[in-house]
N, C-alpha and C positions, 0 to 999 in steps of 0.2 A: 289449355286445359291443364298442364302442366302445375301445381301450386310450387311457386317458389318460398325458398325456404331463406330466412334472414341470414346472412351471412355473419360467424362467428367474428370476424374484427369488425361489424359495424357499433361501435362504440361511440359513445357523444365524444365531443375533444376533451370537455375534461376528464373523462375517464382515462381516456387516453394518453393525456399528457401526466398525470397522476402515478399512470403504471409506466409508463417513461423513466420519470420522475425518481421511483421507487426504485426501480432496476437500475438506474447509473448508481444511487447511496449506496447500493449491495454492490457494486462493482468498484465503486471508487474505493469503501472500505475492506475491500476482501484485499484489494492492493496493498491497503496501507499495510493489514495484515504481513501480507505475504513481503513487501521490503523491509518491518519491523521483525521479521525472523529471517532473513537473509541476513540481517546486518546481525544475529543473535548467532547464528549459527557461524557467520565470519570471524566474531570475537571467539568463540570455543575451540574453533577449527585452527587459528591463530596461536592460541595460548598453551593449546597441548602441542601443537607442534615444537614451538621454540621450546617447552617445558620438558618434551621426553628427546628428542631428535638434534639437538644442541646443548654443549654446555653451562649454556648461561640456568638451567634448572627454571626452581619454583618463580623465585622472583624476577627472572626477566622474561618467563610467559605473562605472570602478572602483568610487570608493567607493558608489555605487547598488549595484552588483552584491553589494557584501559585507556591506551592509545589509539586501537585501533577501534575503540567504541565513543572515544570522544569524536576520532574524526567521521565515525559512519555516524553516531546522533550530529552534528554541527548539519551534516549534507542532506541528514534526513529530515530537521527541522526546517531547515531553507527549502529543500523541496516541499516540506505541506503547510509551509508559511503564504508561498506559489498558490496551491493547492489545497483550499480549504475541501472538509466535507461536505459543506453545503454548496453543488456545484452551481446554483443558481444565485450567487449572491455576488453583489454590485464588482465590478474591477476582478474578477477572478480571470489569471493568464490562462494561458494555452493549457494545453491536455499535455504536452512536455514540455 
């Protein structure tokens, strides 16, 4: 006597794999996000420090700051070289 009620996850699989799908892109890219401002805020946090806290002044924060941005873009590029945003696409590595 009871009418059951459809339950809210019964979805066809494509819907299902779609919204999958959709949720890793928002999560693989909120990442990319969040290491492309770690490595922004390394170089700031780097260059004022050597620039007020040391002798070396203006230009050896500088040249900190473009050292320590060339070697965080090299590490970051080889990681999403790895790591396309398309997490579904042919030969893609590991998740690290």
């Amino acid at each position: 006597m009871a009418a059951t009620q459809p339950d809210a996850f019964e979805h066809d699989t494509a819907e299902r794999e779609a919204i999958l799908i959709a949720h890793e892109r928002t999560y693989h890219a909120f990442a990319v996000l969040v290491r492309w401002a770690m490595l922004h805020c390394a170089v700031v946090i780097s260059a004022l420090t050597v620039w007020f806290a040391t002798p070396a002044g203006f230009f050896g924060g500088l040249v900190t700051a473009i050292v320590v941005f060339v070697v965080g873009y090299y590490g970051m590029v080889r990681r999403e070289e790895k790591q396309p945003l398309d997490l579904w696409v042919e030969g893609r590595k590991g998740l690290l």
